[in-house]
N, C-alpha and C positions, 0 to 999 in steps of 0.2 A: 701610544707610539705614532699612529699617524697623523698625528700634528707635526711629528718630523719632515713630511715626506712635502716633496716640492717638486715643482718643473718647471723649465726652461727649454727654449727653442735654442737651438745649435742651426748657423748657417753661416754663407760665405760665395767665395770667387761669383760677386754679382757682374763683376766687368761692365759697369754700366754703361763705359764708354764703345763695347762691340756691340753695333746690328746684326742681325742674318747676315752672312756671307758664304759665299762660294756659288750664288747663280746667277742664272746668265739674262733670264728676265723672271718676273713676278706677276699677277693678275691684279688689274689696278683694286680689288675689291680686300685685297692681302698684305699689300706695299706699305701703310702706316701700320700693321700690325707689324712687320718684320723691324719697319727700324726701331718700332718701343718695343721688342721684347724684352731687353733685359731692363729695363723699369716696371712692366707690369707683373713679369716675375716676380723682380724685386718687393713690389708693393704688395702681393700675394705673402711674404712672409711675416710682414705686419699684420696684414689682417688674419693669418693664424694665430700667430700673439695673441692678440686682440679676444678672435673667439674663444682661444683655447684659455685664456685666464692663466695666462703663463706667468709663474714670477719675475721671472729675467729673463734676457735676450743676449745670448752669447755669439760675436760676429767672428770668423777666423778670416779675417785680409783676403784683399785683392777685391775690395769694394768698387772702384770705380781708378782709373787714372785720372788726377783732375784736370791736366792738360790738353788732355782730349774728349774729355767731357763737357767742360766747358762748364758756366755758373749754373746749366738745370742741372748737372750730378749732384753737388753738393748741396744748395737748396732742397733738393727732392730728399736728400738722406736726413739732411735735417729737420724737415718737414715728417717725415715717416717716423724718428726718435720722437719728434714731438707730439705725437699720438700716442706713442706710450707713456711719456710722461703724464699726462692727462688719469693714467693710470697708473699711477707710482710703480711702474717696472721697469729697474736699471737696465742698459745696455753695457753690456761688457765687450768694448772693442778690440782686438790684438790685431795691430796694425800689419801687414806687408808692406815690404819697400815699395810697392807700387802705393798703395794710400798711407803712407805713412805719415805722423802725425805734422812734419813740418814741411809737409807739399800742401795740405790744408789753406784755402783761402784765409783770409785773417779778417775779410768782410763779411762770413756765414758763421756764424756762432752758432753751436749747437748747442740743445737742451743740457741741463743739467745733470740728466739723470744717465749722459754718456760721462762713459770713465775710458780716455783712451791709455791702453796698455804699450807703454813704448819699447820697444826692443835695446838688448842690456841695460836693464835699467827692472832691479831689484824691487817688486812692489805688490801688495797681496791688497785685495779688494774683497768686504768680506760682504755677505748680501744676510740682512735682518727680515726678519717680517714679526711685525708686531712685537719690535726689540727685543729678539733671540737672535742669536745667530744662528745661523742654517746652513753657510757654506763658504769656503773662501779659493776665489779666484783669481789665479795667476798665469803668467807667463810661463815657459819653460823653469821650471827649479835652479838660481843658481847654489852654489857652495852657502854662500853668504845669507842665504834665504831661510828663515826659519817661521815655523808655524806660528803664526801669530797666538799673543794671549789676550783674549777677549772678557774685558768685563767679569777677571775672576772663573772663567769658566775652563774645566782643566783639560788641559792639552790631549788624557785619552779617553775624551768622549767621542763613541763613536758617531756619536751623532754630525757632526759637522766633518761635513763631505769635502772632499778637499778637488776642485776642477782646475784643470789645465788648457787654455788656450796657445795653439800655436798655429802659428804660418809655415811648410814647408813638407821635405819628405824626410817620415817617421818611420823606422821598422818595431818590431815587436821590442826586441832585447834592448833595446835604446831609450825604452818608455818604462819610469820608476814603475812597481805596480804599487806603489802605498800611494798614489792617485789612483781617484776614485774613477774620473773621466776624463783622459784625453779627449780635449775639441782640437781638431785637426782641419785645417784648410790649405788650399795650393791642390788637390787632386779636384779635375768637371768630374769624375768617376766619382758614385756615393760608392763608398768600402770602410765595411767595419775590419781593420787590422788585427784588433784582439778583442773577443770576447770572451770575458771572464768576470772574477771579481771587479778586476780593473777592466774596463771599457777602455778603448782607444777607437776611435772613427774619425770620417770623413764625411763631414754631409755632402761633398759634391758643388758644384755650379746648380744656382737657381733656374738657368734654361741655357735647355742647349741653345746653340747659332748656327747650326750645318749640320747637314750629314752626318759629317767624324762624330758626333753627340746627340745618336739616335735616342729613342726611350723617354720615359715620363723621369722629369729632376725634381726638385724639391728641396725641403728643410727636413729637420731633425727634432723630431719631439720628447725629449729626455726625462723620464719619469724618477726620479729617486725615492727608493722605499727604506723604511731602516731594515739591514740582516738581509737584501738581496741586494745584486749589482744593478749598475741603473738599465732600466727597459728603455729601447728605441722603437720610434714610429716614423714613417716614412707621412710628410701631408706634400703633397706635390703641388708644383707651383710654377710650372712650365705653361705659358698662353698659346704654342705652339710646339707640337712632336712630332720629330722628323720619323721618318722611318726609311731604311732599306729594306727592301722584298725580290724576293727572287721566284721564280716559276719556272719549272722542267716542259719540254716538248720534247717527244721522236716523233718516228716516222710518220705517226696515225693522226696525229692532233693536226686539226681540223682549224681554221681561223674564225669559226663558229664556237668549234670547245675552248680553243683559246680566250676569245673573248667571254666569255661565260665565265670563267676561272678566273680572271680579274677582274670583272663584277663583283663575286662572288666574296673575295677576299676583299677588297676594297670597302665592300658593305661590313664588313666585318669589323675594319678597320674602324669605321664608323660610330659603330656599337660599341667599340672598348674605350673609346675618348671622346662620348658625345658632349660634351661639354667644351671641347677644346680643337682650335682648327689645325691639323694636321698637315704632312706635307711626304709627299710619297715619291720614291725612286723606283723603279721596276728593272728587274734585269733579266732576262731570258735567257737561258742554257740551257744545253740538251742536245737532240740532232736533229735531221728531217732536213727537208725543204723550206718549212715554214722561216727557219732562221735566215736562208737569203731572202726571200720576201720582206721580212723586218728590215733588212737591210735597204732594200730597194724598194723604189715605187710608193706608194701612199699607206700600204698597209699600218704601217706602228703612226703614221699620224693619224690615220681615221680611227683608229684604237686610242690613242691619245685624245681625241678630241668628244670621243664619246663616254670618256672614264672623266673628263673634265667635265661636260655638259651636264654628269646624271650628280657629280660628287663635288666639283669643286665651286660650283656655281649657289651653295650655299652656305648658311654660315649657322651652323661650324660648319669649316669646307674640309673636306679632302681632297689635295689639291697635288695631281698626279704631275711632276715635275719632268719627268722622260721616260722614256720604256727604252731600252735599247738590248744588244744582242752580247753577249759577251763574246769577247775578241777570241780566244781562243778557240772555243767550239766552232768557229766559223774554217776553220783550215781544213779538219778533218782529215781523210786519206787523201787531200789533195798530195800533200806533200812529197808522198812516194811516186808521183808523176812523171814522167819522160819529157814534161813542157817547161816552158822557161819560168811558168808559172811553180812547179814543184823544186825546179833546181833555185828559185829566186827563195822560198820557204825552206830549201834545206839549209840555206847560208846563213838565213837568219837563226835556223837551229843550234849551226855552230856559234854564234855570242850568245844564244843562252845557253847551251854546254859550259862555253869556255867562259868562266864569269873573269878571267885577266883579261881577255880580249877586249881591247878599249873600245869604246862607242863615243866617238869625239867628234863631232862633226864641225868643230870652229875653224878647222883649219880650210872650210871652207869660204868663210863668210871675208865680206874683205875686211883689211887693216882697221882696227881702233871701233871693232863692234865687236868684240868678245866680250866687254865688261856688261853690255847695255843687257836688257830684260830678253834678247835675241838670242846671243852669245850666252845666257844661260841655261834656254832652251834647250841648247844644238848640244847637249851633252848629258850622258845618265852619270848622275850623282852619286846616285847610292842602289842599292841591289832592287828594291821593291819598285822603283823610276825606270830604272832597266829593263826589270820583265815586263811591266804595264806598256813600256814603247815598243817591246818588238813581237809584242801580244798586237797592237793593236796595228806595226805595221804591215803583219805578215795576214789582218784582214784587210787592210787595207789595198797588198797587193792583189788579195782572189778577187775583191769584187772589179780591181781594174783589169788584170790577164786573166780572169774568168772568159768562158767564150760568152756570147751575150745568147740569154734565154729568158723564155716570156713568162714575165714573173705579175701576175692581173692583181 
C-alpha cells in the first residue's frame, strides 16, 4: 500500500507585488531585504519542493497582481515553475481574481507542467506517477462535475484521493467531506478549519510585511497515506519575522533592570530565528516614574540605540524598530485632579464612555479639505480608531499640562 501515498506542497497569497510596509525609516543594512521579501519567501517554497521530493505543487491565488508587479513578477514565477519542471512535478494553479489567468502577460509563457485552474469552469486534473493515477484535482465541485474515470480504473477505489483547490472564505459545513483535502487560500493567517477525515486548511501568506503579520509563515507539506487523513507540516519560508513584545514596570524597576530585561529578551529572540533577520516593536506598560522618563528626555533613545548597536547591527539582525510607552497607563490617577489637566482627561473620558458622541474634527479645517488624506484624519472611523486617539491624546495632554519635573 505505500506506493499509494504521495505529497504535495499546499501554498498561496505570495502578493509579490507588496514590500514591507508600515515604517517610518529602515537601516540601510535591512532596506533591500524589505523590499524582496515576498520573492525570497516565495522562492523558499520551491526550494521546499525541490528538497522535499514533492510530487506536486498545489498554489491557492493571490500570487502576485501583475499590474503592480511589473514584468519581474511574472518571469520570476515562471522561472521558479520551471525548476520544477526539470523535475517532472505538475503545478496546480487555482487562480484569484487578483492573478487570474487573463490578467497574465501573453509575453511570459510558463512551463508546461503549469495547469491553470480557471474559476466556473468545470475541470479535473488528475496527477499520475509512473502511469497510476494517484489523485484528482479540482476546483470547487460544481453540480455538473463528476469523478472522473481513469484508464478502466473503478470509481470506488479508495486509493485516488480526490483534492480541492480554492480561492476565498470557507467554513466547515460548506466543505463536501467526500474530499479528501481542502487547499484553501485568501486567509495571511495559516488555519486548519477542519481536521478530520476530510482536511480543510489554509497555508497562510508566505511572509509577513508588517506588524499586523507577526510570527514565522510558510508552506504546507501534505502527506497522504492510504486508511488515514492526510498529515500537515508547517516548513516556513518567511526571510524576515516581525515581532510585537510588550514588558511590565512599577514603581521599583530601575532603568538598569529595565534595560537588562530587554537584552535579555531580545537575545532570546535571537536564538529562536537564528537563521532569519527579525524586526522587533517594544511596548512598555505598567506604572512608576520610569514611564514619564520613556516619554521624555533620551532615556527610550539611548535604550533604543544600545538594543540596535548589540542586535541589529548584524546579520541575521534583530532590529529593534521603537520602544514606546503605552498611552493609556500614562494618565493614571492623574485624571481625578482639581487641575485643567484632570478636568482636560475627564472630558476625554466622556467620548470614550459615550461611544455616540461624535469625534469630528472637519468642521474645522477649511472648505474643500475634508476629502484629501487631512480631512480623513480629523475624524475616528470606527471604534478601535477611536479609542487609540484619545488613548493617545489624553497622553499627550499630561506630558504638555504636566508640571515640568527633572526627568535625567
Amino acid at each position: 500500500m505505500a506506493e499509494w501515498s504521495f505529497r504535495f506542497l499546499h501554498a498561496g497569497d505570495f502578493h509579490l507585488e507588496q514590500p514591507a510596509h508600515g515604517l517610518t525609516d529602515a537601516p540601510d543594512h535591512l532596506r533591500s531585504l524589505l523590499v524582496e521579501l515576498p520573492y525570497r519567501a516565495a522562492e523558499k517554497v520551491f526550494d521546499h519542493a525541490i528538497a522535499e521530493r514533492v510530487d506536486f505543487v498545489v498554489l491557492t491565488g493571490d500570487l502576485l497582481d501583475v499590474s503592480l508587479a511589473g514584468p519581474h513578477g511574472p518571469r520570476f514565477l515562471a522561472e521558479q515553475c520551471a525548476r520544477l519542471a526539470e523535475r517532472g512535478a505538475p503545478v496546480y494553479w487555482a487562480s484569484s481574481r487578483l492573478d487570474a489567468a487573463e490578467r497574465w502577460p501573453h509575453g511570459c509563457r510558463l512551463p508546461e507542467n503549469v495547469h491553470r485552474m480557471v474559476r466556473n469552469r468545470a475541470e479535473a486534473h488528475v496527477f499520475e506517477r509512473d502511469g497510476r493515477p494517484m489523485a484528482w484535482i479540482t476546483l470547487p465541485p460544481h453540480e455538473s462535475l463528476e469523478r472522473p474515470r481513469l484508464r478502466g480504473v473503478p470509481l470506488e477505489r479508495e486509493e485516488l484521493r480526490h483534492i480541492v483547490a480554492a480561492h476565498g472564505e470557507y467554513v466547515p459545513f460548506n466543505l463536501d467531506e467526500k474530499v479528501d483535502y481542502w487547499a484553501l487560500g485568501g486567509r495571511h493567517a495559516r488555519d486548519t478549519v477542519r481536521d478530520a477525515d476530510s482536511v480543510a486548511h489554509y497555508a497562510g501568506t508566505t511572509q509577513g510585511r508588517s506588524f499586523a503579520e507577526p510570527g514565522m509563515h510558510g508552506c504546507t507539506l501534505v502527506q497522504v497515506t492510504p486508511l488515514a487523513p492526510p498529515r500537515l507540516s508547517l516548513l516556513p519560508t518567511s526571510a524576515l519575522v516581525w515581532h510585537e513584545a510588550t514588558i511590565e514596570v512599577d514603581d521599583t524597576t530601575t532603568r538598569e533592570r529595565l534595560e537588562r530585561l530587554l537584552r535579555e529578551r531580545t537575545a532570546a529572540l535571537a536564538v529562536t530565528h537564528p537563521e532569519r533577520d527579525q524586526y522587533l516593536r517594544w511596548t512598555v506598560h505598567g506604572s512608576g516614574p520610569l514611564l514619564r522618563r520613556l516619554r521624555h528626555g533620551t532615556l527610550a533613545a539611548d535604550l533604543l540605540g544600545t538594543l540596535r548597536e548589540q542586535f541589529g547591527r548584524t546579520r541575521p539582525a534583530v532590529w529593534t524598530a521603537s520602544l514606546r510607552v503605552r498611552a493609556e497607563d500614562v494618565v493614571g490617577a492623574t485624571i481625578e485632579e482639581d487641575t485643567l489637566l484632570g478636568a482636560y482627561l475627564r472630558e476625554l473620558r466622556g467620548y470614550s464612555w459615550d461611544g455616540e458622541r461624535p469625534l469630528d474634527l472637519r468642521e474645522y479645517l477649511p472648505e474643500g479639505r475634508a476629502p484629501d488624506p487631512l480631512g480623513d484624519a480629523a475624524w475616528a472611523s470606527d471604534e478601535a480608531t477611536r479609542g487609540a486617539l484619545l488613548a493617545e491624546a489624553a497622553a499627550l495632554g499630561v506630558d504638555l499640562l504636566s508640571e515640568a519635573e527633572d526627568l535625567p
